[in-house]
N, C-alpha and C positions, 0 to 999 in steps of 0.2 A: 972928181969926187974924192974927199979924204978918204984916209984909212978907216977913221969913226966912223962914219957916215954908210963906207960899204957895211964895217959891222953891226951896225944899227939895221940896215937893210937885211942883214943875213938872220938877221937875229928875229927880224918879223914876218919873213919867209920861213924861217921854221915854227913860230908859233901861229901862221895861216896853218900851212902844212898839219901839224899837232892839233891844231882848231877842227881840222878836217877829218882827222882820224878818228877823234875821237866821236866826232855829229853823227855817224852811224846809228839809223835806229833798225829795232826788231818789233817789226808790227804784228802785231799778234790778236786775234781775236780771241776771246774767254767769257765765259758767264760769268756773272758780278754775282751769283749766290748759288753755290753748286759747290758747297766744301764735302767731301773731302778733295773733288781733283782743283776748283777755282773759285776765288771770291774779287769784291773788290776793292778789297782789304791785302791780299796776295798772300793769304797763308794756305791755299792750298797746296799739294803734292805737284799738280801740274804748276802753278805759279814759280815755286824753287826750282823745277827741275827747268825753266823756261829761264832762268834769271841765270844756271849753270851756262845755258848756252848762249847767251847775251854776251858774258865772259867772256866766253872762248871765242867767239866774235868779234871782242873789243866793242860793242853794240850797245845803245841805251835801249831797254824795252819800251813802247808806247802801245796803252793796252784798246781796243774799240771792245767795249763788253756788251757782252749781245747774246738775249737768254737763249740758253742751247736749245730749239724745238724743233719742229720741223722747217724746212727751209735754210736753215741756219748758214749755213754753206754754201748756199744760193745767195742769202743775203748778205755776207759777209768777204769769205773769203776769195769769192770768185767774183764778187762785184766791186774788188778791190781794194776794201775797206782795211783789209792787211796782208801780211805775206805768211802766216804761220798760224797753224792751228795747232795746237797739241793735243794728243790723245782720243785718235779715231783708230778705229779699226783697220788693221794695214788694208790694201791692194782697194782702196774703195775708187772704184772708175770714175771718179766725175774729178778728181785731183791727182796730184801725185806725191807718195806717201812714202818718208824714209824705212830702213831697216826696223823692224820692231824695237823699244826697248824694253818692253816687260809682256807676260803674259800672262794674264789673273781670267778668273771661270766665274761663272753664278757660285753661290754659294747658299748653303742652308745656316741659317742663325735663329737659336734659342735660347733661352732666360737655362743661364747654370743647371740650375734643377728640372730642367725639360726632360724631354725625350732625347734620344741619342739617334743622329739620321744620318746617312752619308750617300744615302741612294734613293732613285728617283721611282725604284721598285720595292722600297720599304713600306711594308703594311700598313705605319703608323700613321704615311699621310692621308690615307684613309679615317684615321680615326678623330683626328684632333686638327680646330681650325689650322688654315695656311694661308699667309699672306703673299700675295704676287704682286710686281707692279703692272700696269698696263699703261698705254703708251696711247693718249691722244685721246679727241675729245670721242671717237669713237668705240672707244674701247681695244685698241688694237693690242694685241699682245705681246708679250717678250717668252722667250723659247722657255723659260721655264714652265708658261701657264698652257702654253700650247701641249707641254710635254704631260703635263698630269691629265690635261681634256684628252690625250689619247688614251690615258687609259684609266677614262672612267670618272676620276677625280674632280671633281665638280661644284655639290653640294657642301663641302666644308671648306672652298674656297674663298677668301675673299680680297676681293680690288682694291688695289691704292692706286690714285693717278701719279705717276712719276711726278707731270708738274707741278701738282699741288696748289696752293695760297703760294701765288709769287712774293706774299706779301709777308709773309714769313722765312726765318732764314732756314736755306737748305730745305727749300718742300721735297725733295724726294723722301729725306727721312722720317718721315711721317711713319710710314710703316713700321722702323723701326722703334721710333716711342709707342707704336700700337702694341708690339710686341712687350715692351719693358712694362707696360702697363697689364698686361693680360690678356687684354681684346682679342689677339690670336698666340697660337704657339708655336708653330716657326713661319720665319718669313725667309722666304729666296730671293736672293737679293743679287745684284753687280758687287763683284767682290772686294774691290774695293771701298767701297760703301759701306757691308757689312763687316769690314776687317775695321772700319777708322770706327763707326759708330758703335763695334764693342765695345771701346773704349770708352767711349763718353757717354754713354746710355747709365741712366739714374741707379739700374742694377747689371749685374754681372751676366753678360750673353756668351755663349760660345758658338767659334766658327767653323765650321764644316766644307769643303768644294764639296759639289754639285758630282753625282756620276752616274751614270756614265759623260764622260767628258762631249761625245757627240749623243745622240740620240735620234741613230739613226742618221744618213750621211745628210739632208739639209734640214735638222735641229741639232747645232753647236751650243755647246756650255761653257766652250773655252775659247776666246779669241786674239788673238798679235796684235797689241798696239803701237800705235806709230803717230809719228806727226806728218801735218799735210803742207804742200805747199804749192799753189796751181801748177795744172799740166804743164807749162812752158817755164816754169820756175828753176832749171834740173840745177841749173851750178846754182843755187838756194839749196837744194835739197841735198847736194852732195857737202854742201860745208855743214849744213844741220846734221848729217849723217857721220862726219866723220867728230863733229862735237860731241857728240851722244856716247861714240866709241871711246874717244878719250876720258870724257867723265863717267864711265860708267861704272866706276866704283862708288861716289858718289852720288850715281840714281838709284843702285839700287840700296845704300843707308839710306836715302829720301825715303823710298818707297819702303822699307823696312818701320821706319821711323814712326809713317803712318798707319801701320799695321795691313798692310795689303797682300791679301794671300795670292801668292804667285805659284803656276806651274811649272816657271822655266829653272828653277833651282834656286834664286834669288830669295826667298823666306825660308826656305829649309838653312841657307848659306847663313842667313840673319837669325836662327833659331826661332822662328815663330810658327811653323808648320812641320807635321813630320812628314 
């Protein structure tokens, strides 16, 4: 064989090789209409901070969208469908869940000129409607509505289904256009949610965390978010884990970016929270 010939051969031995390197994908499961964290458009906060770790992977993202409800997790990431979830709540037993990277509470949000609330034993929510979401066709609920039925809070309640009109973008925030419109006057919302949707809500809301942070040892306001990736995944979860570490200057301008109130120092660092 000539000298050409071997270098022609070397030559498409490294572009096999280089071909290979790069076919890496990062499978990912996400909701195709659940902005602020994902859409199917990819402007949510989880979509960039999924594309950060794609990067640092060398990895193309390939997304299976699949609306977050119940089951989701069952259907998706554990039945294969992909290798990555982003933004569960850490240590959840049925996968395995890297190091936290941010940590955001419920939050209370009212129209500018509202009332002023930061706690879950202020008088006022006694006085004036309050929006909660509820979670499923049975009505189940989330620690905020559980925390005001203990004590008493009832009557000037009222339900939004998280899910909403699928048919609509972003049905959780429902509540929060209820709110901009008058219908009620503060809504307790996932912090995140109500940090992106002050924003873009038709009038000017302000945002509050939720306290006491627990309520009482099992109703939490505050929780560790993490990404998932099956029980048997670990060397997945330690290259996700050490991505996360390295961009994490990076996630947390993302998460700044979107306005999401954090506990772990990450929006006080951003000046959005005091």
């Amino acid at each position: 064989m000539s000298s050409s010939s071997l270098r022609n051969c070397s030559v498409a031995a490294l572009l096999v090789l280089a071909s290979g390197a790069q076919a890496r994908e990062l499978r990912v499961c996400a909701d195709p209409n659940n902005l602020p964290f994902s859409n199917e458009a990819r402007e949510g906060f989880e979509n960039k901070i999924v594309d950060l770790i794609a990067h640092e992977l060398n990895a193309e993202v390939r997304y299976t969208w699949w609306a977050q409800r119940r089951g989701f997790l069952r259907n998706t990431l554990n039945a294969g469908l992909c290798d990555l979830v982003p933004g569960l709540p850490a240590n959840l037993e049925s996968v395995r869940t890297t190091a936290p990277y941010y940590r955001p509470s419920y939050v209370f949000v009212t129209r500018a000129d509202g009332p002023d609330v930061s706690s879950l034993n202020d008088p006022i929510l006694r006085q004036v409607k309050v929006g909660v979401h509820l979670i499923g066709d049975d009505g189940s609920n989330t620690p905020p509505a559980h925390a005001l039925s203990r004590r008493g809070i009832v009557d000037n309640v009222r339900g939004y289904t998280i899910y909403g009109d699928y048919n609509q973008p972003n049905p959780p925030a429902r509540i929060l256009d209820a709110l901009a419109a008058g219908e009620i006057d503060i809504a307790i919302v996932w912090g995140a949610m109500g940090g992106y949707f002050a924003q873009h809500e038709s009038v000017p809301l302000k945002v509050a965390p939720v306290k006491p942070a627990f309520d009482g040892p099992q109703l939490p306001m505050v929780f560790d978010i993490s990404m998932a990736v099956r029980k048997e995944d670990e060397a997945l979860r330690q290259e996700i884990d050490a991505a996360l570490s390295r961009r994490r200057a990076d996630i947390d301008a993302i998460l700044a970016a979107y306005g999401v109130p954090r506990l772990d120092g990450g929006m006080k660092q951003a000046g959005r929270m005091p």
